[in-house]
Structure formats: C-alpha cells, structure tokens
C-alpha positions in Angstrom: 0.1 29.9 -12.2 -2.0 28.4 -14.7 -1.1 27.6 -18.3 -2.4 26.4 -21.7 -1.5 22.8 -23.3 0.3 22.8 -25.8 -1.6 22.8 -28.8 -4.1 19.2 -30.2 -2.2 16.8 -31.7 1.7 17.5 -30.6 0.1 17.1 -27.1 -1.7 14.0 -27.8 1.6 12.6 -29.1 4.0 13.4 -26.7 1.0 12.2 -24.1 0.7 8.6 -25.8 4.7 8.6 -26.6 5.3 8.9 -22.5 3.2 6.2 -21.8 4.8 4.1 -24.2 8.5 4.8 -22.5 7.6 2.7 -19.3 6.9 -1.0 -18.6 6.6 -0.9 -15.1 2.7 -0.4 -13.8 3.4 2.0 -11.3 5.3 4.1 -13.7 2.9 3.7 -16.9 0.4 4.6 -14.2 2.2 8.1 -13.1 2.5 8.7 -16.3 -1.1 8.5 -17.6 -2.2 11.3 -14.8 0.2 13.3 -15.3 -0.3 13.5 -19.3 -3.7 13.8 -18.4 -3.5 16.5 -16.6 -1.1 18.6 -18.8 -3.2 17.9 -21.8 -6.8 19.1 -20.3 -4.7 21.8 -18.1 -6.7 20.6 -15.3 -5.3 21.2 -11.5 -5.8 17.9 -10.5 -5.5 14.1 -12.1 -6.0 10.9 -10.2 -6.3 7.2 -11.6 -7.4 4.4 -9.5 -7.1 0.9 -10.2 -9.7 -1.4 -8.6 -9.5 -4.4 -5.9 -12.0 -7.3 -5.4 -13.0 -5.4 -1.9 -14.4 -2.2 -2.6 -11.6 -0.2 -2.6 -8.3 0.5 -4.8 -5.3 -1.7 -5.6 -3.4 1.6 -6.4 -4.5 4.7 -6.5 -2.2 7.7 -8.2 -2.4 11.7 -8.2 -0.8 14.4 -10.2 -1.1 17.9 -8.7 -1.4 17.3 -4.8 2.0 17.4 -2.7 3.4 14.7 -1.2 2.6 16.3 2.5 -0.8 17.2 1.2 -1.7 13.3 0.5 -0.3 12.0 3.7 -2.3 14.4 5.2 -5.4 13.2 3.0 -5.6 9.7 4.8 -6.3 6.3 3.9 -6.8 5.4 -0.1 -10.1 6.2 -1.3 -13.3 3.7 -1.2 -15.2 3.0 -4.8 -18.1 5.1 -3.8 -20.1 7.9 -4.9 -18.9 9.4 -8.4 -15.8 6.7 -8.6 -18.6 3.8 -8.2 -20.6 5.0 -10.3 -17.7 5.5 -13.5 -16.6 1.9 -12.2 -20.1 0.5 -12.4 -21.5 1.6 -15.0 -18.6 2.1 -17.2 -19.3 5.7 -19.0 -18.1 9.2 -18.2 -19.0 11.7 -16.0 -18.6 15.2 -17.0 -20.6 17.4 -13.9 -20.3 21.5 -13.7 -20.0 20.7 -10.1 -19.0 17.9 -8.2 -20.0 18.9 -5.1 -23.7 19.2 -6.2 -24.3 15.9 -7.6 -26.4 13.8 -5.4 -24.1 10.8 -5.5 -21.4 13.3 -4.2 -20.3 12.1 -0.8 -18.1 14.2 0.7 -14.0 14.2 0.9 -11.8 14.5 4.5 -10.4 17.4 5.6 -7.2 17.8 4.2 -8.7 17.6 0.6 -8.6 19.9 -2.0 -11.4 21.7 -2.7 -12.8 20.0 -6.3 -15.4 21.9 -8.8 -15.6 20.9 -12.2 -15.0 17.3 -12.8 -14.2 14.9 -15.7 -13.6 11.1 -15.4 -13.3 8.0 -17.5 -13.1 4.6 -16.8 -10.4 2.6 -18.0 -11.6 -0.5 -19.9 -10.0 -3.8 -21.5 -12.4 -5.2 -23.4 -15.4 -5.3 -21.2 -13.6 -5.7 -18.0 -12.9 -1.9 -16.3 -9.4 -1.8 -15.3 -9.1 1.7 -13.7 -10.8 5.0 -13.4 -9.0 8.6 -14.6 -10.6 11.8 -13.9 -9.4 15.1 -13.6 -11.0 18.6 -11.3 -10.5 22.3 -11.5 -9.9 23.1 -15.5 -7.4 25.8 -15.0 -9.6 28.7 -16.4 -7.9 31.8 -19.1 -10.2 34.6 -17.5 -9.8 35.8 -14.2 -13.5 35.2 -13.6 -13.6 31.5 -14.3 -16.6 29.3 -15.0 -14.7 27.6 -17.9 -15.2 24.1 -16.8 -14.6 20.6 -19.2 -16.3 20.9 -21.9 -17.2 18.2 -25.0 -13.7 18.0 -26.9 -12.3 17.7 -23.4 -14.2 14.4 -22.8 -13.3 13.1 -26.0 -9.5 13.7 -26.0 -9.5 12.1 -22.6 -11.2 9.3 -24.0 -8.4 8.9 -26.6 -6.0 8.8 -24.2 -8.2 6.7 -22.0 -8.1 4.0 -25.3 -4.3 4.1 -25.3 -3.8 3.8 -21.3 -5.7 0.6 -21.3 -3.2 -0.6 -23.7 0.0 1.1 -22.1 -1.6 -1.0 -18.5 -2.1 -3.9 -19.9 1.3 -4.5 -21.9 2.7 -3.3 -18.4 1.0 -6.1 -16.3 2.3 -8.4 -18.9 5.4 -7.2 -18.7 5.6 -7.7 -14.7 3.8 -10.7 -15.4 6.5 -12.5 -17.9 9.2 -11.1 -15.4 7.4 -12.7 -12.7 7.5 -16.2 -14.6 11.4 -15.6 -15.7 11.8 -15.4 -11.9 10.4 -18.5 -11.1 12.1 -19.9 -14.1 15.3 -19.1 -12.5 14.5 -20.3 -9.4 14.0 -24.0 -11.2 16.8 -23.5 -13.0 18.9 -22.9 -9.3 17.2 -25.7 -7.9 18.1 -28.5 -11.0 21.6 -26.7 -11.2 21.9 -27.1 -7.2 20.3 -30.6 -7.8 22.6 -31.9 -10.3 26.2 -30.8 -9.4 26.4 -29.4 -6.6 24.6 -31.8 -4.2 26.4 -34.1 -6.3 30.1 -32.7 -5.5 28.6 -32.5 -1.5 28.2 -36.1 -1.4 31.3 -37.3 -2.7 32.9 -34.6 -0.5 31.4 -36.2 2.3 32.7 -40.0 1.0 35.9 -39.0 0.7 36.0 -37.7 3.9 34.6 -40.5 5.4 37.5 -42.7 4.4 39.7 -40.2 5.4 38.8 -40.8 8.7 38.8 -44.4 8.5 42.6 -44.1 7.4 44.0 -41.9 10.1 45.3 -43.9 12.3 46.4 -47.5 10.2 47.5 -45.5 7.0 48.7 -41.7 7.8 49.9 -41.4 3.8 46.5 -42.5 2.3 44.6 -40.7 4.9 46.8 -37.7 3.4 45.6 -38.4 -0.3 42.0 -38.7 0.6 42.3 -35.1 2.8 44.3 -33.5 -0.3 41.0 -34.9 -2.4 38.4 -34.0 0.1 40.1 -30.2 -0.6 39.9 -30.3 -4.3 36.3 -32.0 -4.0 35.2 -29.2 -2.1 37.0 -26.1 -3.9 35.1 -28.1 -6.8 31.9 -27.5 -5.0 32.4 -23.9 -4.6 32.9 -23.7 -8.2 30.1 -25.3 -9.2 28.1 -23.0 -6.4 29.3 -19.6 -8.3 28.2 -20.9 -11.5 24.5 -22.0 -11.1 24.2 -18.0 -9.2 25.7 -16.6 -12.5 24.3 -18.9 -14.7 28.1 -19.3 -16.1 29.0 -23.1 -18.1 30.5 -25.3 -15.2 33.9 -24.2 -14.3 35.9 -27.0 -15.8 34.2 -26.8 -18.9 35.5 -23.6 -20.3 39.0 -24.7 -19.5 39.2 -28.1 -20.2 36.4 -28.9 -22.6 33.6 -31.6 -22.1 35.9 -35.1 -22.4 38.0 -33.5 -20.3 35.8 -33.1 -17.7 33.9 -35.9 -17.6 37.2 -38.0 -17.7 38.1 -36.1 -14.1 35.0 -36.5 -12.6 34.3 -40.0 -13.5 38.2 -40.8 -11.8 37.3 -38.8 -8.8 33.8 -40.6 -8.4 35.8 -44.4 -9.2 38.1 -43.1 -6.2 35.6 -41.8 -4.0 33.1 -45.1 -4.1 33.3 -49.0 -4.0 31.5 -49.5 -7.3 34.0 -49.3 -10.3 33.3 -45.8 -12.3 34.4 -45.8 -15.8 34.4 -43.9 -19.1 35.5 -44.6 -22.7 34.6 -42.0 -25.6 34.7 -42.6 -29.3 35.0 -40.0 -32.1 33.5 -37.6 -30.1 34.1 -33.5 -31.0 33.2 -30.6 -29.5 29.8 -29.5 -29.3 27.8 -26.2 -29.3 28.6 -24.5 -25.4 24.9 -25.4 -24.2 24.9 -29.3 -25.5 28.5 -29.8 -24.0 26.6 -28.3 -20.7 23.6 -30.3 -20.8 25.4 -33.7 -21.2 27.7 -32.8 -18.8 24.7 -32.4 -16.2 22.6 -34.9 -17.2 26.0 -37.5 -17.0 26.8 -35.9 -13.2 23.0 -36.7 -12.3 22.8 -40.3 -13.9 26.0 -40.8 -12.1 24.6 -39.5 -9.1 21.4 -42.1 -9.4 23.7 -45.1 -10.2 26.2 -44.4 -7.1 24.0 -43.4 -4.6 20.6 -45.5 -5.4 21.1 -48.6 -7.2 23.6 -51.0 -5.7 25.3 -51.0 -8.5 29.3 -52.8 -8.5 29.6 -51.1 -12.0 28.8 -48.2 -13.5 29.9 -47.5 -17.3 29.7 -44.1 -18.9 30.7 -43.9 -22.8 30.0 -40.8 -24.9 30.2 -41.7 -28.7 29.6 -39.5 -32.3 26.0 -40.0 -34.2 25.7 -37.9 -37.1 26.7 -34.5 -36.6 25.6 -35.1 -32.9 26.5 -37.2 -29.8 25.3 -39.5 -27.1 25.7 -40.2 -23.9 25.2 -43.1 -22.2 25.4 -44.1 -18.5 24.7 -47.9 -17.6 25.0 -49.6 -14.2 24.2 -53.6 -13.0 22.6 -52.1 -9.8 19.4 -52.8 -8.7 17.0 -51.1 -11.2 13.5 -49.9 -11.1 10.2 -49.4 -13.3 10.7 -45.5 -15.2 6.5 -46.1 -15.5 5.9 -46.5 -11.4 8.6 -43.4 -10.8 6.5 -41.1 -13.8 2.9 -42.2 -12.1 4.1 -40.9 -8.7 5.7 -37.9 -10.1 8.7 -38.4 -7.9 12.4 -38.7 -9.2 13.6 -35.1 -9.2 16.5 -36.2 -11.3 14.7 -37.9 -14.3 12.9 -34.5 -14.8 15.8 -32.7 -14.8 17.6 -34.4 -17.0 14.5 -34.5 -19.4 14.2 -31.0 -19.3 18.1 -30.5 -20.0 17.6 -32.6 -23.1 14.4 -31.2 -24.5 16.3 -27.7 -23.6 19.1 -28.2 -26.5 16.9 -30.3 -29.1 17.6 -34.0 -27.7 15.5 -36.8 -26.2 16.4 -38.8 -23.1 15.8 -42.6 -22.6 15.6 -44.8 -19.9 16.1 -48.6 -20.0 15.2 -49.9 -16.6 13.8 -52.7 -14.9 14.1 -53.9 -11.1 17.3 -56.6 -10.7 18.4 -55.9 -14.2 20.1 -52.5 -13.8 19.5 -49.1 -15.8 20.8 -47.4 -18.9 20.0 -43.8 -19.2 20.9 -42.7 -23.0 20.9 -38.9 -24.2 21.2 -38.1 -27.5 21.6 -34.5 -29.1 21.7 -33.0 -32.9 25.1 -31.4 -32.5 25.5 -28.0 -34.4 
C-alpha cells in the first residue's frame, strides 16, 4: 500500500537526524536509502559506492526483500544510467528508464523500474557514491505521477548531507582502524618489556635449578620455589598488557616497591651484581610510576642480557616536582648513533616512546668498552 511523506521540512530533519545517529559506513549507508526513499515515497532506493574496477565496493537497497536480491545475482556493474551519474557527475531524472538509450537491461529476478531519479554522491570533486530512487508511489489510481523538479532538489539536499554523514563514517572506521594498530604496538612493547623480560629470568633460574639437583637438593629447592613465583609473575604481567591494567605489583605495592623486588630477583637470578638505591623519591601520577617502571625492566633487560656487564646500578632520585631514573652498567657498551642509523634496538624505541608518552625525555650515554647509562627523567604531577 502506498503512502505519503510526511510533510517538507519534519521529513528532511528526521532524514538528516538518522544519518547522523550512525558511524559505521554500512549503517550510515542503510540509512541514506532508506530516508531516501520515505522522503520521495518512492518504491525503490539503492546507493552504490564505487571500486577502482568497474563495479561497486558496496552496493545497498531499500524496498526489495532479502529473497528477492539473492535471487537478483551478482552486484551491479557501473554501466548504462549508473555510469553515466558516476561519470559525469549530474542527475538523471528520466519519465522512463527503460526507454533511455543508455538503458541496458536488468536480470530476471528484477523489479520492474519506470520512473527514475538518481544523484551522485560527491566529496569535493571526487564522486563517492550514486543514490537513485524508481517507481514514485503515485496518489491516483491511474498513475503517471513520476519525480518531478522539487523531488530532484530535495534529493540533492539530502545528497549534500550523505556525503558528509559517509565521509565522517570512513573516518570514523578509519581512526578505529589506527587505534587498532596502536594497540597492537602497544601489546608488542608491553610483551617486549616485561614479559619477555620475566621469561628469561624464568628460564635462568631454572637453569640453575638444574645445575643444583643433585650436589645441593636445599638450593635447588629455593631456585624451584623462585622459578614458581618468576613465572606466576609472568602470568601477571601477561593479563595486564591484554587489559591494558598498571603492572600487577604496582597497584599493590607502589613503584619503590616494585622495583626493589625485581631488581633482588634479577641480582639472584644472574652473575652480574643488580642493585638499587632511591633518594627522596614520592609517588608519582599512575602512568609515570608505569612508564619508569618499564623503561627500568627494559634497560635492565639490555644491561643483563647484552652487555657483559659485572655490574649493573639502578638509582631513582627526586628533581623538582619530578624524578629520574637511572640505569648504568660497566658492560661492554655500544654507539646509540650506529643502533638509530640501522633502526634496530627494539628496546631504545620503546622506552623513547614510554618517555615522550608521560612528558619526559630519555638519554643514553654509551660508548663501546666503556659501558651505558640510560637516564629518564619525568615532570612529576
């Protein structure tokens, strides 16, 4: 049964208010046809959105049942009356679209189209998608209504605001799509810096362990009972860079506490001799305390596992309203300039970007045979 719209401007703005309601394309793009429709009180609506290959990205229908269209076939191809609107970029209002010569036929299982209206879609100068609308529900019983010139410019209004309501949608998916990836990083230097970190010293600890089983049962014992908490450790760490929680210990036992532990566990767990002083330090905004936590785990990380070092000292002092951190060893060294040059060294990146990410700067004093210094400083709060 046929109706009427509801009357000019209420039925403009509830049309440009329900396209403003969604963010995701496909939505915003349902949403368009099927304002479209209502507002012309037109049978059918369809938008298509373009590919680079002759054919449609995504293509949308208001008015045609979900049997009907999988009986319809394969999406469209930009030819004929779509080509044209896509081309050249201006309407087409036609009595008859079955009578135009660029008309090219439809399959089977098609609806039966008359009267046609469409619009192309434009950002700018580029043409982002092509709305059109067949069969203008008629008041008489005899018909022959067809669009007329008010029709075409209403659809062009809400034409003017689609564009809008698809473009803020793309850059909606868009931004999501780089908070994505930003997450992923995120995993990857959280994964980096603590919990491959844990790992190894699990798999020290073990190692001596194994050493000590059969000429000293009791030790052996020790280093099992800390191979346990190194690894329930781990699986702390683990749950927090998934939830993007502060590490575990933190919340607990604040950030002097923590780094105390972990440097006593890493002075157990390796030859070199691990050790850590602090002077006036007090607590610091939640994200600092996290950041120098990390970027302490990953300098430690370096120093034990890279540089030879017999020595590593890690002291965290007051500056201002502020603190830094600093992590020294007498290992082996290297040159920071070489290691930026071949943009290798996942660890100086990281902790870079940890520092930057709470307003503080990162140094690094190195040289080969004369050991390193890495020194973080942040603002406080």
């Amino acid at each position: 049964m046929s109706h009427r719209p509801r009357s000019g401007l209420a039925a403009v703005s509830s049309a440009l208010l329900a396209m403003s309601r969604h963010l995701e394309v496909g939505d915003v793009l349902k949403t368009i046809v099927a304002s479209a429709r209502e507002l012309l009180d037109a049978q059918y609506a369809a938008l298509g959105v373009p590919d680079d290959h002759g054919g449609f990205a995504q293509f949308v229908v208001d008015g045609v049942s979900e049997e009907q269209w999988k009986a319809i076939g394969p999406l469209p191809r930009q030819h004929g009356i779509l080509a044209a609107m896509l081309r050249e970029a201006r309407p087409e209002r036609l009595a008859d679209v079955r009578e135009d010569p660029r008309f090219e036929g439809w399959p089977a299982a098609h609806p039966d189209l008359a009267d046609f209206l469409g619009l192309p879609i434009r950002d700018g100068d580029e043409v982002i998608g092509a709305l059109f609308l067949a069969n203008k529900n008629c008041p008489k019983p005899d018909g022959g209504c067809g669009f007329t010139a008010d029709d075409e410019e209403l659809l062009g209004i809400l034409a003017q605001h689609a564009a809008i309501a698809l473009t803020n949608a793309r850059l909606y998916e868009r931004s999501r799509e780089l908070t994505i990836a930003e997450e992923r990083s995120r995993l990857a230097h959280e994964l980096h810096d603590a919990v491959s970190q844990k790992l190894f010293s699990l798999r020290l600890t073990a190692q001596a362990a194994a050493t000590l089983v059969d000429r000293d049962p009791d030790r052996a014992k020790g280093e099992l009972q800390q191979v346990a908490a190194l690894a329930a450790e781990a699986a702390d760490e683990l749950r927090a860079a998934v939830v993007e929680l502060r590490p575990a210990a933190l919340d607990e036992d604040g950030l002097l506490a923590t780094l105390r532990t972990q440097v006593q566990v890493l002075d157990r767990a390796h030859s070199a001799r691990v050790t850590f002083d602090s002077q006036g330090i007090r607590a610091l905004p939640a994200a600092q305390e996290e950041a120098v936590l990390r970027v302490a785990q990953e300098a430690l990380h370096n120093a034990l596992r890279h540089s030879g070092a017999g020595l590593v000292e890690v002291t965290l002092g007051r500056r201002g309203a502020g603190a830094v951190l600093r992590v020294g060893d007498d290992g082996g060294g290297f040159d920071p300039r070489a290691v930026r040059r071949a943009g290798r060294h996942l660890g100086l990146v990281s902790m870079r970007d940890r520092a930057a990410g709470v307003g503080g700067t990162l140094s690094v004093d190195s040289e080969p045979g004369r050991g390193t210094t890495i020194e973080m400083e942040v603002p406080g709060g």
